[in-house]
C-alpha positions, -999 to +999 in steps of 0.1 A: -802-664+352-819-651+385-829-614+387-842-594+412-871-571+400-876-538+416-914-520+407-917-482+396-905-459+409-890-469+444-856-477+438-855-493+478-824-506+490-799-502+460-805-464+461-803-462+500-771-481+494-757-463+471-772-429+465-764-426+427-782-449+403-778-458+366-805-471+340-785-483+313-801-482+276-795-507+247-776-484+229-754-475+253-750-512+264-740-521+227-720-494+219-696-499+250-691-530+242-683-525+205-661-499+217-642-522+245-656-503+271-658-519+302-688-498+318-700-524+343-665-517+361-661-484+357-693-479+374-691-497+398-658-486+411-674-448+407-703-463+429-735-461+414-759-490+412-767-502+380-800-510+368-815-523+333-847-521+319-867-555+316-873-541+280-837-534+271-830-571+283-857-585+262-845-566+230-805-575+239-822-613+239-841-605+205-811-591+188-785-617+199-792-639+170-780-619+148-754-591+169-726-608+188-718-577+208-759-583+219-748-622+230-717-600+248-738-582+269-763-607+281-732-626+291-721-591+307-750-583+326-755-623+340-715-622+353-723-586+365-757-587+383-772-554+377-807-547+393-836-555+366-863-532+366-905-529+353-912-496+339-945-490+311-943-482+279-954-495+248-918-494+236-883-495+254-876-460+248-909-450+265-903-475+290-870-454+296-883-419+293-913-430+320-893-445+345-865-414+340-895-391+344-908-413+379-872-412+392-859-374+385-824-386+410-811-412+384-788-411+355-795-422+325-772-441+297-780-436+268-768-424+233-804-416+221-812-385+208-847-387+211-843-403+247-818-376+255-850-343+244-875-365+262-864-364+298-844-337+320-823-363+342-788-356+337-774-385+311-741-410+310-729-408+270-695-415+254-675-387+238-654-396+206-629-405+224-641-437+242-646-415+277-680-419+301-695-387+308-721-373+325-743-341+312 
């Protein structure tokens, strides 16, 4: 599988394209899918460009031994293309909190709490009854 890597914090092309961006968090990818959500369309047809972590796609690989919603959404994300980024961080969710912090015009999915405290971009979560929203 091919990806393109973009380098903190210029977004380039896919945010001059689009204008609204999405960094998409394990949890949220996992939970979608567990759910039958199918967030890679409803995005796209609501026009953001999607972009993933390189740390949430090595823990999706680490996990999809065991999860078959994990082996789900590698398959997702290869059919789907979504633009792979490099952020620091010693973990994933730092890598996440640092690159929300370097890019204050994204959104960010994600159903972490701790994620959620840690940054002030507005945030893509799933109410109880299986609907996107942004907050």
């Amino acid at each position: 599988m091919k990806q393109i890597i973009s380098h903190e914090p210029n977004l380039g092309e896919v945010y001059k394209r689009n204008r609204r961006c999405i960094l998409l968090d394990t949890s949220f990818i996992l939970t979608c899918i567990k759910n039958k959500i199918d967030f890679f369309e409803h995005l796209k047809l609501d026009g953001f460009a999607i972009l993933i972590p390189k740390q949430v796609m090595k823990e999706l690989e680490g996990i999809s031994k065991e999860k078959s919603e994990a082996k789900l959404a590698l398959k997702l994300i290869e059919k789907n293309k979504p633009k792979i980024v490099e952020s620091q961080g010693r973990n994933t969710d730092n890598a996440i909190i640092n690159y929300a912090k370097k890019n204050p015009e994204i959104i960010v999915a994600t159903l972490d709490k701790e994620i959620q405290s840690k940054i002030r971009n507005k945030k893509l979560i799933i109410k109880k009854n299986k609907r996107m929203e942004i907050i």
